[in-house]
Structures are given as C-alpha cells and as structure tokens.
N, CA, C and O atoms as CSV, one atom per row, in Angstrom:
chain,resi,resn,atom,element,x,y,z
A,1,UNK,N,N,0.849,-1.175,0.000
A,1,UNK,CA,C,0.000,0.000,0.000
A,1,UNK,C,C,0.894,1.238,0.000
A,1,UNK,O,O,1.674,1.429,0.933
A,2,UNK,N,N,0.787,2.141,-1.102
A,2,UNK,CA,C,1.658,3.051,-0.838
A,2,UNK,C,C,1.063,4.453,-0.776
A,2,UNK,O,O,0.422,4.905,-1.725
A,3,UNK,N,N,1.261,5.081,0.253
A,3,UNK,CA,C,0.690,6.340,1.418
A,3,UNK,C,C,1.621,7.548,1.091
A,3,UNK,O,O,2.819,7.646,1.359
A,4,UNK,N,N,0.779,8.489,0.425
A,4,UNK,CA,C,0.914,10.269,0.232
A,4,UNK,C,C,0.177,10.990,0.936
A,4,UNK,O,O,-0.962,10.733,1.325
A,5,UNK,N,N,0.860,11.999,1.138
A,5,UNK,CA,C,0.404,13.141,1.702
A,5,UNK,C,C,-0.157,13.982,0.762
A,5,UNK,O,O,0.823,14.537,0.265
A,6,UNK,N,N,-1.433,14.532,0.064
A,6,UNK,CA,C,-1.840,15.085,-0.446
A,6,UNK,C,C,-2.587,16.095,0.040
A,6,UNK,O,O,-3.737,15.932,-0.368
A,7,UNK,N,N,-2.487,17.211,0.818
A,7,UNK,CA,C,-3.676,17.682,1.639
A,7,UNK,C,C,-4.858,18.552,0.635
A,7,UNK,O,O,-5.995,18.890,0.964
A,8,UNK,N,N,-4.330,18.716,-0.351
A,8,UNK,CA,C,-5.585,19.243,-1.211
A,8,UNK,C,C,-6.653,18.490,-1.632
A,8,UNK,O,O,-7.673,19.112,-1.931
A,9,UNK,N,N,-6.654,17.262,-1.727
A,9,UNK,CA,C,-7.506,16.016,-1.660
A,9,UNK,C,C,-7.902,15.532,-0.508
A,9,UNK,O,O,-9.037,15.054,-0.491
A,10,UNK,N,N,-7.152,15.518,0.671
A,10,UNK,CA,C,-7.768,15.612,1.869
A,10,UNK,C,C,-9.122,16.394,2.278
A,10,UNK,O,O,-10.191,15.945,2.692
A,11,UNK,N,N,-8.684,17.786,2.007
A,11,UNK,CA,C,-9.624,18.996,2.029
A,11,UNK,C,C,-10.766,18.759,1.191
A,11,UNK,O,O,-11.952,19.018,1.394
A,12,UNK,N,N,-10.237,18.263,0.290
A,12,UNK,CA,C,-12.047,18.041,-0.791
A,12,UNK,C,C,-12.573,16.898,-0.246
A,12,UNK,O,O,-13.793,16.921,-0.085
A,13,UNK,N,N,-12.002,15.930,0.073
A,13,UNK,CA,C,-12.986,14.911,0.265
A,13,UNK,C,C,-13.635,15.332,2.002
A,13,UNK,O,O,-14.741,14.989,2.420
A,14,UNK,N,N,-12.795,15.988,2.632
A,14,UNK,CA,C,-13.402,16.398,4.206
A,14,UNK,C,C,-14.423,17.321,3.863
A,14,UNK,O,O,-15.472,17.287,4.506
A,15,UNK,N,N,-14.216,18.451,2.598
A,15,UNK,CA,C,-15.515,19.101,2.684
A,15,UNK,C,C,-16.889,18.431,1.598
A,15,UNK,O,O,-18.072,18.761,1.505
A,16,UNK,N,N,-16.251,17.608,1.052
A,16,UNK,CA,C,-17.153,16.699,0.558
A,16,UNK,C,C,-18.333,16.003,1.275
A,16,UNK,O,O,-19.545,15.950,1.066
A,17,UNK,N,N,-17.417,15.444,2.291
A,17,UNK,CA,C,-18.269,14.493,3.298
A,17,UNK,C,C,-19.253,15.141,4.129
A,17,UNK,O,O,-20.333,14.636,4.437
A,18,UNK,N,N,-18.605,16.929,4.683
A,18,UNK,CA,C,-19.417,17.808,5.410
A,18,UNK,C,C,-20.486,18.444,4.573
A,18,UNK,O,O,-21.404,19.058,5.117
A,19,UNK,N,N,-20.388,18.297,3.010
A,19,UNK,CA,C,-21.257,18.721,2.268
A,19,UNK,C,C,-22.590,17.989,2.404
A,19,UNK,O,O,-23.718,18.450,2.571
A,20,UNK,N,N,-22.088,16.487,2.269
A,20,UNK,CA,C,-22.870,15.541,2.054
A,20,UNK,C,C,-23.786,15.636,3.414
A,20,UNK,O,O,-24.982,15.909,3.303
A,21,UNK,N,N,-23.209,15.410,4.667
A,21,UNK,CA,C,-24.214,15.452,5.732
A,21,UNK,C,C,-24.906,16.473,6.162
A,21,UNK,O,O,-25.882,16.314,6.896
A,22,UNK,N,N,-24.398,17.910,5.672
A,22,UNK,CA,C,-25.143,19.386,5.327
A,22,UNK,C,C,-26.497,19.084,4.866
A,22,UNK,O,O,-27.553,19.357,5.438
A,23,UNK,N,N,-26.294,18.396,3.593
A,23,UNK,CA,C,-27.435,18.292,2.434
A,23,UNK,C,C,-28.470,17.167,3.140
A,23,UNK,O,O,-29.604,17.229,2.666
A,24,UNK,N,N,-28.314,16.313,4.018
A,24,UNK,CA,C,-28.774,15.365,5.255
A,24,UNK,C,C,-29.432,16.275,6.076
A,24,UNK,O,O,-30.656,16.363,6.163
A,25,UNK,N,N,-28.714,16.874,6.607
A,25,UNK,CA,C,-29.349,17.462,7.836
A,25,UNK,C,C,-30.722,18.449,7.342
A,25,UNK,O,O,-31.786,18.653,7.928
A,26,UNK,N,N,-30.346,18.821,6.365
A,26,UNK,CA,C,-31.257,20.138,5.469
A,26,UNK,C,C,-32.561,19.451,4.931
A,26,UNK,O,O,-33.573,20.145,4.826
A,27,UNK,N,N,-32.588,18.223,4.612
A,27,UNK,CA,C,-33.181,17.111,4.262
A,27,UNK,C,C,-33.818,16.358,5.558
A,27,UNK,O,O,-34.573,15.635,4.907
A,28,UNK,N,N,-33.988,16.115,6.450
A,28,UNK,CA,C,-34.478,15.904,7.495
A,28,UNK,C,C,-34.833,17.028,8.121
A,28,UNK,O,O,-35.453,16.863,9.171
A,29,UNK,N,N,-34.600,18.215,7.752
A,29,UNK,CA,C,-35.268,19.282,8.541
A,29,UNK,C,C,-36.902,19.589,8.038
A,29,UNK,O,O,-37.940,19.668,8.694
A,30,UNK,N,N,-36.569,19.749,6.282
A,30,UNK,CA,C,-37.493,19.422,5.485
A,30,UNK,C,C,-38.493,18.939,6.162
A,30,UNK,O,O,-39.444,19.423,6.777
A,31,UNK,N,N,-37.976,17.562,5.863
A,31,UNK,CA,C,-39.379,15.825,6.722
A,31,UNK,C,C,-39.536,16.670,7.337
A,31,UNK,O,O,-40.167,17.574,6.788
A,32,UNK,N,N,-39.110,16.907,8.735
A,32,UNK,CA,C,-40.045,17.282,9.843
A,32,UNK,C,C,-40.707,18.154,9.846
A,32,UNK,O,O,-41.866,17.898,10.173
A,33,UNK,N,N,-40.401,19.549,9.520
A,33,UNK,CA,C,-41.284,20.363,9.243
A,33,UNK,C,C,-42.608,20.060,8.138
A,33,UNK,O,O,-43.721,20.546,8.336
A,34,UNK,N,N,-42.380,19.430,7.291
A,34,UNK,CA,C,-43.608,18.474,6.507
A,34,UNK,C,C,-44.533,17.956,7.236
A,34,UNK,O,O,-45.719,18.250,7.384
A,35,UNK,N,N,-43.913,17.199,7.654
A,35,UNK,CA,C,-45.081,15.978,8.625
A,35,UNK,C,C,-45.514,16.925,9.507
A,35,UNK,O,O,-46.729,17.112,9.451
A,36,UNK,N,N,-44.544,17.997,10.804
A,36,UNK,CA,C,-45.297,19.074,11.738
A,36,UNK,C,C,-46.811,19.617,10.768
A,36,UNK,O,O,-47.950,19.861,11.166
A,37,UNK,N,N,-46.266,19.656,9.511
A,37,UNK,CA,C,-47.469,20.769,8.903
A,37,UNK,C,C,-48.440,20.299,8.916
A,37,UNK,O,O,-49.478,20.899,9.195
A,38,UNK,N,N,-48.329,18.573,8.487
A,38,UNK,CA,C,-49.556,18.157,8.085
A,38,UNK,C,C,-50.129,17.501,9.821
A,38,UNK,O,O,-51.257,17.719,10.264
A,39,UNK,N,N,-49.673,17.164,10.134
A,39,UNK,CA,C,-50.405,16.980,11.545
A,39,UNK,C,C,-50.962,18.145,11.863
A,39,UNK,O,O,-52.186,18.204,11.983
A,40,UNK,N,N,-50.439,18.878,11.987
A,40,UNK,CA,C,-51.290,20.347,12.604
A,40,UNK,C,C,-52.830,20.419,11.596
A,40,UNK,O,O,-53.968,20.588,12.032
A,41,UNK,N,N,-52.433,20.241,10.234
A,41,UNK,CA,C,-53.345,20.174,9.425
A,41,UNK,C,C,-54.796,19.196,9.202
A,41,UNK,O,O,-55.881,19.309,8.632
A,42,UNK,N,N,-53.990,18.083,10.114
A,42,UNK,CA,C,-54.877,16.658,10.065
A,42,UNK,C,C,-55.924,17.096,11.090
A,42,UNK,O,O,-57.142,17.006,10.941
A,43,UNK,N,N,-55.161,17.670,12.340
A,43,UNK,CA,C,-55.642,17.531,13.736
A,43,UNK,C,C,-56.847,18.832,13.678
A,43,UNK,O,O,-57.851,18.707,14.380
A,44,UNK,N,N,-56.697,19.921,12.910
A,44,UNK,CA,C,-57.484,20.809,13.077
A,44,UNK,C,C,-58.413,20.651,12.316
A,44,UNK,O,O,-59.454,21.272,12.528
A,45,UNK,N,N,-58.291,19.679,11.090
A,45,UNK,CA,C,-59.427,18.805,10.216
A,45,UNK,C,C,-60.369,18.131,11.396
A,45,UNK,O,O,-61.465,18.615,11.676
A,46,UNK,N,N,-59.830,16.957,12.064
A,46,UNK,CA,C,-60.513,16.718,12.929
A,46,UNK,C,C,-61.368,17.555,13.721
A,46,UNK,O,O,-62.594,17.522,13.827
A,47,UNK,N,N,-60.392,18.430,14.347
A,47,UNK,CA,C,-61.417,19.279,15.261
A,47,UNK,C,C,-62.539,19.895,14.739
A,47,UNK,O,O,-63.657,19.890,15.254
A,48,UNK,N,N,-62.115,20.587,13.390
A,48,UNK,CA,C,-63.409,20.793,12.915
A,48,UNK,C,C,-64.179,20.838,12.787
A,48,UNK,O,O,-64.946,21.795,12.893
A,49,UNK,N,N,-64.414,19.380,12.370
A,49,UNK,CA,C,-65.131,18.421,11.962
A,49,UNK,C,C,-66.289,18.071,13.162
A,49,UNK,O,O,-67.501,17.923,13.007
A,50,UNK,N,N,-65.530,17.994,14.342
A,50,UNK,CA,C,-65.834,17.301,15.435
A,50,UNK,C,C,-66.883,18.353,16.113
A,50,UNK,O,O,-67.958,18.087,16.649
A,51,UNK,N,N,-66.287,19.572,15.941
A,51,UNK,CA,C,-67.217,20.802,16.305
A,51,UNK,C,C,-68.324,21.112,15.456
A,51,UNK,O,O,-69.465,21.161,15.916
A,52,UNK,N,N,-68.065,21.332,14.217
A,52,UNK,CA,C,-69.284,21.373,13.579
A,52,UNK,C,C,-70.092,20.183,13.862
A,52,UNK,O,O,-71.192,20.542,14.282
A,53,UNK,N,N,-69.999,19.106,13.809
A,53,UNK,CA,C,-70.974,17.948,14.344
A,53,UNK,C,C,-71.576,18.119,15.723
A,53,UNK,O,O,-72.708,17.708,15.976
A,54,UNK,N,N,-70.817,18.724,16.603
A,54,UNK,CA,C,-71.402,19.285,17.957
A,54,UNK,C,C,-72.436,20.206,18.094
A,54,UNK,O,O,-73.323,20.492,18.898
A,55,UNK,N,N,-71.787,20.742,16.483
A,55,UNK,CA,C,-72.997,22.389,16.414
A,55,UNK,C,C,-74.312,22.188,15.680
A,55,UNK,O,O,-75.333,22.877,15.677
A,56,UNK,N,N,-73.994,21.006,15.031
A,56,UNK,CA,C,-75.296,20.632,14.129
A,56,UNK,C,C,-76.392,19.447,14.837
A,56,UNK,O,O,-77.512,19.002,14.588
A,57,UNK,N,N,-75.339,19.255,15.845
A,57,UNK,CA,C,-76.573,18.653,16.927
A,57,UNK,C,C,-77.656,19.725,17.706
A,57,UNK,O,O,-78.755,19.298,18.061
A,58,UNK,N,N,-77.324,20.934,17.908
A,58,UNK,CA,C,-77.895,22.012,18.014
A,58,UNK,C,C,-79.387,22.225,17.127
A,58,UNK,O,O,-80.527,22.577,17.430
A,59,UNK,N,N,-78.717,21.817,15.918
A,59,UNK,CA,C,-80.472,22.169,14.379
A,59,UNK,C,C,-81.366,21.670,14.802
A,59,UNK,O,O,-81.409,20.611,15.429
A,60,UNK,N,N,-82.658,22.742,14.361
A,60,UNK,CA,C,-84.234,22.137,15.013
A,60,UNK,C,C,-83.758,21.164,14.433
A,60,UNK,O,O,-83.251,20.234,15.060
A,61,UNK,N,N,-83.830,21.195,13.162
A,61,UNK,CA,C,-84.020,20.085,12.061
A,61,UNK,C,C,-83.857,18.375,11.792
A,61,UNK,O,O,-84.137,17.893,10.694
C-alpha cells in the first residue's frame, strides 16, 4: 500500500463528506417540518369536523 500526503484532496474529500451530511441534515429538517405541517393540518381537520358535528346537533331540524 503506498501512502501520500496530499492535503488538497484531503480537504475536498473532508468538505465533501461535510457537504454531504449538510445536504442530510437540510433534508431531514425538510421531513419534519412536513409531517409538523400536516399533523397540525390533520388535527385541526378533525377538530373541525368534530365541532361542527357538535354544532349541528344544536339544528331544530
């Protein structure tokens, strides 16, 4: 196995790798804020829902 010191290839592949888990982290921030949205979105569907059915038990009708 024969071993160089190259540090300019060092440097790219170290900011390579920090690129790569950058673009990870930015990417899972994404997801979560997604899914936060739609839960908030699901849950106030429900409630809605749940209230107007409360309120329409109210109708003479």
């Amino acid at each position: 196995m024969i071993q160089t010191e190259n540090r300019k290839s060092d440097e790219a592949v170290g900011k390579g790798i920090v690129a790569i888990f950058a673009l990870i982290a930015v990417l899972a921030a994404v997801s979560f804020a997604y899914q936060t949205a739609v839960g908030w979105y699901e849950a106030a569907a429900i409630w809605l829902a749940e209230a107007g059915q409360y309120l329409a038990g109210f109708w003479p009708f």
